[in-house]
C-alpha positions, 0 to 999 in steps of 0.5 A: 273318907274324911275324918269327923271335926270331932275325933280329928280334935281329939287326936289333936289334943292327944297329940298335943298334950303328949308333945307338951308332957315329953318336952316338959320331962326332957327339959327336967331330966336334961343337961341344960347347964350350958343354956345361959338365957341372962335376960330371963335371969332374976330370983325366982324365975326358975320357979315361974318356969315351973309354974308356967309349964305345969300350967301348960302341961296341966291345960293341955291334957284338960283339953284332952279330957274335957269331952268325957262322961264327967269332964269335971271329975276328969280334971281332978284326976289329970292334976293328980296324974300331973303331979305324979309326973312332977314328982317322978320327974324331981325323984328322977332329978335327985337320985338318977341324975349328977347335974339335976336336983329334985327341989320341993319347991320345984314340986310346989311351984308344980302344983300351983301351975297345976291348980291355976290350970284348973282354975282358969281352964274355963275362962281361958279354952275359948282364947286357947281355942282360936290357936287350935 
């Protein structure tokens, strides 16, 4: 028995967003000090890094959300669930970690990833959409 388009969408996204949240909590918590990317290095880049994948991470668990009862309400409730992450993950980074620091700015920049996901998630799903 084949499964519906419907569901196998949502275990999709499902699957998705909780790839995309545990590859955003390793790439917090991890020693990535022997990284060195210099092309991608100029003042600020680590606070478009942040904003990128909260933006993504926020995106991606919209799509998991946004066939509910009330997906606009959702939304409200994945950026605060979102930001609650974030700011585990940055207490994590500054009290249970000797290479990490938890930033507040990391923290904003978080959050505008966040709310630019909120923002633009309608005019952006049909693009999105055509990867999945």
């Amino acid at each position: 028995m084949q499964m519906d388009t419907k569901h196998s969408s949502e275990i999709k996204y499902f699957a998705s967003a909780l790839a995309v949240t545990a590859l955003v909590a390793y790439l917090s918590l991890a020693n990535l000090r022997f990284v060195k990317v210099s092309f991608l290095t100029f003042s600020g880049m680590d606070k478009m890094k942040h904003v990128a994948a909260y933006f993504v991470l926020t995106f991606s668990w919209f799509l998991v959300v946004e066939n509910k009862s009330s997906p606009f309400k959702s939304r409200y409730w994945v950026v605060f669930f979102v930001f609650l992450f974030g700011l585990l993950l940055e207490i994590l980074q500054a009290f249970f970690t000797g290479y990490r620091t938890g930033e507040l700015f990391d923290l904003l920049a978080n959050s505008i990833g966040s709310v630019f996901a909120f923002l633009f998630f309608d005019k952006l799903k049909p693009f999105f959409r055509k990867w999945f």
